[in-house]
C-alpha positions as CSV (number, residue, x, y, z in Angstrom):
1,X,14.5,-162.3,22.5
2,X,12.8,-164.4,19.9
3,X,17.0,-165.4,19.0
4,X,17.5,-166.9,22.5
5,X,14.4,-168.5,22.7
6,X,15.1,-170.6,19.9
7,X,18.5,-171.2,20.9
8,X,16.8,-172.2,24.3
9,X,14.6,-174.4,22.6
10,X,16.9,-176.0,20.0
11,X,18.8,-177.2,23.2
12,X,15.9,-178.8,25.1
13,X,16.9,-182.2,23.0
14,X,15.8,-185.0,25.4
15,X,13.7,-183.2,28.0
16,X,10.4,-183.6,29.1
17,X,8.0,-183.3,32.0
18,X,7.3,-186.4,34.5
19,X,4.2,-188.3,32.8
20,X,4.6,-187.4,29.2
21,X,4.5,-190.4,27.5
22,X,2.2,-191.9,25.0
23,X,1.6,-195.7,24.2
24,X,-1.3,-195.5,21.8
25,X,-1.5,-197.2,18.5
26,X,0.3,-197.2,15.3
27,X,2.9,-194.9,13.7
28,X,6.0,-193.0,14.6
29,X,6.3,-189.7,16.7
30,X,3.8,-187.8,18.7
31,X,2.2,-185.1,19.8
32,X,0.7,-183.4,23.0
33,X,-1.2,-180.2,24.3
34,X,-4.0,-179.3,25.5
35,X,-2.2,-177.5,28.4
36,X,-1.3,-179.0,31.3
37,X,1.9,-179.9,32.9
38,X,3.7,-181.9,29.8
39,X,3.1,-183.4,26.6
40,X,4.5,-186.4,26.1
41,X,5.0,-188.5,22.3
42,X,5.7,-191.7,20.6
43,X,3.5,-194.4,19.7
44,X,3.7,-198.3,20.1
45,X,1.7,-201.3,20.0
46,X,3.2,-202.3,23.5
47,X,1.6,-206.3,23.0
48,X,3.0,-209.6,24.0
49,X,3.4,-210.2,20.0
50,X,6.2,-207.7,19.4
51,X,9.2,-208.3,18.8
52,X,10.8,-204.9,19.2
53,X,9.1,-205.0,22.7
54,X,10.7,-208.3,23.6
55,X,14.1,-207.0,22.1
56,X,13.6,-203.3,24.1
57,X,13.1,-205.5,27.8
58,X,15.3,-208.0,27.4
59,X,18.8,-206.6,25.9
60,X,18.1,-202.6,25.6
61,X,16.8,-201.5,29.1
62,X,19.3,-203.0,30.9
63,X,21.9,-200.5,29.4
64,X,19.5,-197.8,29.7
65,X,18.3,-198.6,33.2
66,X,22.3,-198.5,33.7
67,X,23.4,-195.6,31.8
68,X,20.8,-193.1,31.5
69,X,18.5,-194.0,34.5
70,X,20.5,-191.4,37.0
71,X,19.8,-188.9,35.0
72,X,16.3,-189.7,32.9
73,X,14.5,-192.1,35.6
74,X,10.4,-191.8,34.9
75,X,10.0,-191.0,39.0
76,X,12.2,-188.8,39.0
77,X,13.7,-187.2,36.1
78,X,16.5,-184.2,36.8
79,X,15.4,-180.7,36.1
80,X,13.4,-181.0,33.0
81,X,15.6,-184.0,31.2
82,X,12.8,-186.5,30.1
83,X,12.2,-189.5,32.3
84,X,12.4,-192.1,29.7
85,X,13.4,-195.0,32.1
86,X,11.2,-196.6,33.9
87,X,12.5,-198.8,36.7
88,X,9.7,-201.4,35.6
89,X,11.2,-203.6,33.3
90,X,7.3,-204.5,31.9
91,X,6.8,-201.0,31.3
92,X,10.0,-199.8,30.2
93,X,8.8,-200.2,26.6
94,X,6.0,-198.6,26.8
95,X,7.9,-195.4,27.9
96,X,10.5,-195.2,26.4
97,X,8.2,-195.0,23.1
98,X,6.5,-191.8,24.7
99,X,8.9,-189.8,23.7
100,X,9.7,-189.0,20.0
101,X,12.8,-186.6,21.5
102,X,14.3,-190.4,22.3
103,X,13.2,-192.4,19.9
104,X,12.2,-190.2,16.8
105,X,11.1,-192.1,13.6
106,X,13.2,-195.2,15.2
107,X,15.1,-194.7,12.3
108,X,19.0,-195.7,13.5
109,X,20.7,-193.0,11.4
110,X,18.3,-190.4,13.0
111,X,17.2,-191.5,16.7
112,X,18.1,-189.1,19.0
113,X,18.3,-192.1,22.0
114,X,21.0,-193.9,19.2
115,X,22.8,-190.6,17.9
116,X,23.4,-189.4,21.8
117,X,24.7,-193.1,22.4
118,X,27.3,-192.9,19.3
119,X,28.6,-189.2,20.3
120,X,29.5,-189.7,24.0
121,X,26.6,-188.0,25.6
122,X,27.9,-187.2,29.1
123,X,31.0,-189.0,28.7
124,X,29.4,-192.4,28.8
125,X,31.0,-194.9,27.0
126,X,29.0,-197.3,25.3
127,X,30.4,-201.2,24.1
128,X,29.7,-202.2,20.3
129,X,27.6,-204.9,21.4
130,X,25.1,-202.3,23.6
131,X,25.2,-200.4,20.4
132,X,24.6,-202.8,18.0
133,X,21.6,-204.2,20.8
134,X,19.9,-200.7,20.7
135,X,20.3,-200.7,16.3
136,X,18.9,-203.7,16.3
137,X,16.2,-202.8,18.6
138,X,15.6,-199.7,16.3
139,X,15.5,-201.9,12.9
140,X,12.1,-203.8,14.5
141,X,10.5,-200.8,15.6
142,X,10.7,-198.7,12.2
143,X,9.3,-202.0,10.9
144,X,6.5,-202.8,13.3
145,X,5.7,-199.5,13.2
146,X,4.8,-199.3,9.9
147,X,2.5,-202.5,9.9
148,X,5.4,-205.3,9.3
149,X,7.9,-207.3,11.0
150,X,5.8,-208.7,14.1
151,X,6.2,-212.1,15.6
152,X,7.1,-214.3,13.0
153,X,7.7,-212.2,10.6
154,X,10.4,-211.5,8.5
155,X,13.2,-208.3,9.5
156,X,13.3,-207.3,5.6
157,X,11.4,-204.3,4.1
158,X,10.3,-206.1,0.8
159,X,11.4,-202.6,-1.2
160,X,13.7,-203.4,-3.7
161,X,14.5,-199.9,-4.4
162,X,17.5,-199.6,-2.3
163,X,16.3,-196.8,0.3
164,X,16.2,-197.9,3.4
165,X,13.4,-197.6,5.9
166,X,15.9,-194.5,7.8
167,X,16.7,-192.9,4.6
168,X,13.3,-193.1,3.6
169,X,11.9,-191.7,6.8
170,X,14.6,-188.6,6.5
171,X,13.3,-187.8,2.9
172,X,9.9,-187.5,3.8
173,X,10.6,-185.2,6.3
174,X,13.0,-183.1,4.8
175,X,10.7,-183.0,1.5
176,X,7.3,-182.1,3.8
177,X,9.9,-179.3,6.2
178,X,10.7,-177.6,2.4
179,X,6.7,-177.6,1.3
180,X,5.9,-175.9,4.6
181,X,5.3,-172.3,4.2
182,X,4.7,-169.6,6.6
183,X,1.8,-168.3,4.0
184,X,-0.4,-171.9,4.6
185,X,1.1,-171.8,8.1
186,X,-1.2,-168.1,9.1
187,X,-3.8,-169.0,6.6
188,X,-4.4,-172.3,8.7
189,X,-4.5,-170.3,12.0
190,X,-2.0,-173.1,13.7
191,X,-0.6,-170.3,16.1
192,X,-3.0,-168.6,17.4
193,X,-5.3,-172.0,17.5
194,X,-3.1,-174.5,19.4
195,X,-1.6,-171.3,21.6
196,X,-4.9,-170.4,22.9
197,X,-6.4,-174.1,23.0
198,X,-7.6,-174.7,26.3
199,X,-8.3,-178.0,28.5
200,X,-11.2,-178.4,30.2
201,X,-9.8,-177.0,33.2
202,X,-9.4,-174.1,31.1
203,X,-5.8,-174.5,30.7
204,X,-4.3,-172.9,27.9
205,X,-1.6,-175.2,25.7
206,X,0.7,-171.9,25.9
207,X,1.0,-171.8,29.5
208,X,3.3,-174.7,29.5
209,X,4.4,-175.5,26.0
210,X,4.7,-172.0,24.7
211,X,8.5,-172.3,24.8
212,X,8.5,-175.7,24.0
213,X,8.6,-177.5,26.9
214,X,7.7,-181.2,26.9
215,X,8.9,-181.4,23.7
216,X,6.2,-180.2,22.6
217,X,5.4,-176.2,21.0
218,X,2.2,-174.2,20.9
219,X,2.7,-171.0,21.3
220,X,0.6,-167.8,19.6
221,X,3.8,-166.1,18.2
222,X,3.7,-167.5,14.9
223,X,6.8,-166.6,13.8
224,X,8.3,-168.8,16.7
225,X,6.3,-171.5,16.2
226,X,6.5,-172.0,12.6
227,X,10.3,-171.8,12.9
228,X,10.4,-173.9,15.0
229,X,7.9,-176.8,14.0
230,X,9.1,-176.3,10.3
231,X,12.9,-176.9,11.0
232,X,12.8,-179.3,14.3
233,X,11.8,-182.5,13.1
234,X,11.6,-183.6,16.8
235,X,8.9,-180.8,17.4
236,X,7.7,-181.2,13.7
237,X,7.0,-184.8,14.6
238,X,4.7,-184.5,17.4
239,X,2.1,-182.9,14.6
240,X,2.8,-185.1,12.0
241,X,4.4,-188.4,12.1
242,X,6.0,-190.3,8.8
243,X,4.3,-193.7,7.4
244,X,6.9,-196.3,5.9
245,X,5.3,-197.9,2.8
246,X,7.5,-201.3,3.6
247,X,6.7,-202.8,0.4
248,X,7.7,-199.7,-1.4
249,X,9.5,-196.9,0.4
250,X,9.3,-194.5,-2.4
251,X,5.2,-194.6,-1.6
252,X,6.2,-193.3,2.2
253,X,4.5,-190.2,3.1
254,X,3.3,-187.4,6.1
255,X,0.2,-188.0,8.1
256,X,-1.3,-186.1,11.3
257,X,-0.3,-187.9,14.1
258,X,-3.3,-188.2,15.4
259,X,-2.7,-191.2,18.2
260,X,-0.8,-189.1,20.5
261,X,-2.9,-186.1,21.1
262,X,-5.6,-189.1,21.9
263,X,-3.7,-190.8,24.5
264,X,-2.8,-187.2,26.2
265,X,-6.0,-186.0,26.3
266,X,-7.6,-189.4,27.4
267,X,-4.7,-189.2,30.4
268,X,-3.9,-192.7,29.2
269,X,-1.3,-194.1,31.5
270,X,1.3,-192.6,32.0
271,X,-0.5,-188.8,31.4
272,X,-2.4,-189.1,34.1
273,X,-2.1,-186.0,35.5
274,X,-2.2,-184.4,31.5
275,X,-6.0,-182.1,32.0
276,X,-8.4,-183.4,29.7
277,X,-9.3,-182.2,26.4
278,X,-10.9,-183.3,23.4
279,X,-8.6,-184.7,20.9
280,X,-10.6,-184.9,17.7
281,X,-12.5,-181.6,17.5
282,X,-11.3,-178.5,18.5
283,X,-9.3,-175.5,17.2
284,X,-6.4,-176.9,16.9
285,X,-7.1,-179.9,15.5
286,X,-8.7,-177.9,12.5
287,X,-5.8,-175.7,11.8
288,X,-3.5,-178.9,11.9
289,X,-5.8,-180.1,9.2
290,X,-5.9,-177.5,7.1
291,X,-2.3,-176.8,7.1
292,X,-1.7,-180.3,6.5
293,X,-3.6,-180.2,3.2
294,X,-2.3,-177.6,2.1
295,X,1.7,-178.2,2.6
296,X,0.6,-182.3,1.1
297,X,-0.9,-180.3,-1.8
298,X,2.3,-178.4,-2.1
299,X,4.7,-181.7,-1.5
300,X,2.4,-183.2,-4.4
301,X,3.3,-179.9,-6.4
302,X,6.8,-180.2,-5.8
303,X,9.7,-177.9,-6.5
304,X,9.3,-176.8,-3.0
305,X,13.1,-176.3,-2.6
306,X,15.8,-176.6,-0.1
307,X,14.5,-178.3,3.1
308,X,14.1,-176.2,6.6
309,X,15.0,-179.0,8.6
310,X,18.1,-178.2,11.1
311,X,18.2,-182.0,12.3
């Protein structure tokens, strides 16, 4: 059972529930929970200043609006695919960055919105020029994400170590995926605490993400969930995100993502219908705490080994 359930949720990919988007803040990927009906993730400044905003309305929503809307429209998404386009153009941007199963890191090499452009998702064909519009669109993100690159700023990353911002990001994961451990995992009560975390309509996360959907995983099998969480970096992302050091990539490093879970359980637009729930103190909140420090006290260790990650 446990088999097919991970197969099932290793093929969710780019699904979601209507509402699940986050638009809060700084810093790449996302989280949810609480319960409710979905958890939407991503993060975004969303101002008049950004460039990567400006770049998303202007030459990337078109093609979306045009390829993917059918299928992933924000009013009404098919099944359980993740409504990612909005019809809007002025909010497009906004949520389209709500979900880190579409955009990821922003990183180009690992985006799941660029990789499903590249390898003929659905048979759509895409031109060079839509691709290299949705790259380029990428490139500001990962840099205005990480406090750089803004309006009238430069596009560069000022490292002059050779990594780019996407390789950097991919290390970082793989590296904090290898340092996780199942041990720190139970010790940290992360199952059982963000399973049986309720909203305040009592609502437990579990009754809707417990097989991960929304893009989003708490469930109190343990086993499940830290398989999952430690090899997924899409689920792995909406409880931790990765900060770029610009200036020096090597510096790049893991931190709860902790502007996600706040615009979910505030039912900032567009989680409106997301039940409330405090996002700072709770359960589950102290478990992703304490298994944080303990798998960055482990990265700082090192010799962690192979990496878990699958993706």
């Amino acid at each position: 059972m446990r088999t097919i359930l991970l197969a099932a949720i290793a093929s969710i990919g780019l699904v979601g529930c209507v509402g699940e988007l986050d638009t809060t803040g700084t810093g790449a990927g996302g989280g949810g929970g609480g319960g409710g009906t979905g958890s939407g993730t991503g993060s975004g400044s969303g101002t008049t200043q950004s460039i990567a905003r400006g770049l998303y309305e202007e030459n990337v929503h078109p093609i979306m609006a045009l390829k993917c809307g059918g299928c992933h429209s924000l009013a009404g998404p098919i099944g359980n695919l993740s409504g990612f386009v909005s019809a809007d153009k002025s909010t497009s941007h906004a949520t389209v960055l709500g979900f880190t199963s579409v955009v990821g890191s922003f990183a180009p090499t690992t985006a799941p919105i660029l990789l499903k452009v590249t390898g003929g998702h659905q048979g759509t064909n895409y031109t060079s020029d839509e691709t290299n519009k949705i790259t380029e669109w990428l490139n500001q993100e990962v840099l205005e994400q990480n406090g750089g690159g803004g309006s009238g700023s430069g596009s560069g990353s000022g490292t002059t170590t050779g990594e780019t911002p996407a390789a950097a990001s991919q290390r970082v994961l793989a590296e904090w995926s290898a340092c996780m451990t199942k041990t720190n995992f139970d010790a940290a009560n992360m199952a059982s605490a963000w399973g049986n975390l309720t909203a305040n309509n009592n609502q437990r996360c579990s009754n809707c993400h417990a097989s991960g959907d929304g893009g989003f995983l708490a469930s109190p099998d343990s086993t499940l969930m830290f398989e999952v969480v430690s090899s997924n970096k899409y689920y792995m992302l909406q409880y931790f995100h990765v900060k770029l050091d610009l200036a020096n990539l090597a510096n790049s490093k893991i931190e709860i993502n902790t502007a996600s879970f706040t615009g979910v359980s505030n039912g900032q637009a567009p989680h409106l219908e997301h039940p409330r729930f405090n996002a700072t103190t709770n359960n589950g909140m102290t478990a992703l705490q304490a298994f944080y420090t303990s798998t960055a006290a482990a990265v700082a260790t090192g010799g962690c080994g192979p990496t878990k990650l699958t993706n």
